[in-house]
N, C-alpha and C positions, 0 to 999 in steps of 0.2 A: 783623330781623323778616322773614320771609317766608313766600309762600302754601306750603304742601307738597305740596300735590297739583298744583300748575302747576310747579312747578319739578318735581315726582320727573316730570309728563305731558313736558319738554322733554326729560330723558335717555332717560324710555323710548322718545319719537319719534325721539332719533338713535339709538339702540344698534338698534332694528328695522329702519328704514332699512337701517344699515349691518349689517345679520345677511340680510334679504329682498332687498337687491338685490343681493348676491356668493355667488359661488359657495360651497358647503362648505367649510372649511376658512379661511377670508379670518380674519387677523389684525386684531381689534378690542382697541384701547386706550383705557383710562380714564387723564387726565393731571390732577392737581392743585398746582397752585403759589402762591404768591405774587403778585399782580400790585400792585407797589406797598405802600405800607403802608394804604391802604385798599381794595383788592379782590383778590379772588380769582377766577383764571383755572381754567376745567374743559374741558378738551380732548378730545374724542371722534374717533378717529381708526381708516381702517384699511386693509389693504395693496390692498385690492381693484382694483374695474375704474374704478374714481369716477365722476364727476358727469359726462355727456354734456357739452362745452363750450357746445350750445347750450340747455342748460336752466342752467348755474351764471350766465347773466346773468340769469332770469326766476325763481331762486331763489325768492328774500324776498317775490314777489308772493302775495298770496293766490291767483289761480288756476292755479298752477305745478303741474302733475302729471307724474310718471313714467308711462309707455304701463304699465308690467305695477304702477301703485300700483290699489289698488283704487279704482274708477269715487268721483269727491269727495273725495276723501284728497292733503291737502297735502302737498308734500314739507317745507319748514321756515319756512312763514309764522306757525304756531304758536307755534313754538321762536323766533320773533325776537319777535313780541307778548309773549308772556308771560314773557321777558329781559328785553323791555322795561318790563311793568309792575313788575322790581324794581328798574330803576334801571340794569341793565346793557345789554348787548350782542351780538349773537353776527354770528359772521362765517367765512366761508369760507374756508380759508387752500389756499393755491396750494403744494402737498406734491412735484410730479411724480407721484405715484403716491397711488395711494387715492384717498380722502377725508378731511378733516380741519376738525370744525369746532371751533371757540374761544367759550365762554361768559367774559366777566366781568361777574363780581356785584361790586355794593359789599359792604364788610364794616359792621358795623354794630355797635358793643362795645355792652356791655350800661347803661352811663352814657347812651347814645344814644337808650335806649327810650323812647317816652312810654308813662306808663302809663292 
């Protein structure tokens, strides 16, 4: 079970990100896998200019902004709340290049539902 409209608001706030702050052209990836036998890992990643080093330790804070994000607009304190309110996680991963962020969700088989 989960929320649709906070999970599809988490990919559309990294795919924007990583489309608004790289150049034209910049390589964005969508990664789906396995993570274990109960979650599933969703990977957003892309070749660009990435994450200033002194904003990827102020990330996950609520008041974390990029100079050119628009004036109140968080960079991915959303995208870790509302991960978190399914149960998962997301995290930054250290690529060398680009951006690369890692959502896991729990899975949840349908025996699991309460109804």
């Amino acid at each position: 079970m989960a929320d649709h409209d906070r999970l599809e608001q988490v990919f559309v706030n990294l795919l924007d990100n990583a489309l608004r702050h790289n150049s034209p052209g910049v390589e964005v990836k969508v990664e789906v896998a396995g993570a274990g036998t109960d979650s599933v890992s969703i990977r957003v990643s892309d070749d660009g200019r990435g994450i200033p080093r002194e904003l990827k330790e102020q990330l996950f804070e609520s008041w974390a902004r990029d100079a050119t994000s628009a004036p109140g607009r968080d960079l991915a304190c959303p995208c870790q709340r509302d991960s978190g309110r399914h149960g998962g996680r997301i995290s930054l991963e250290d690529t060398g290049q680009g951006a690369s962020f890692e959502i896991v969700l729990p899975l949840e088989g349908p025996e699991e539902t309460v109804a």
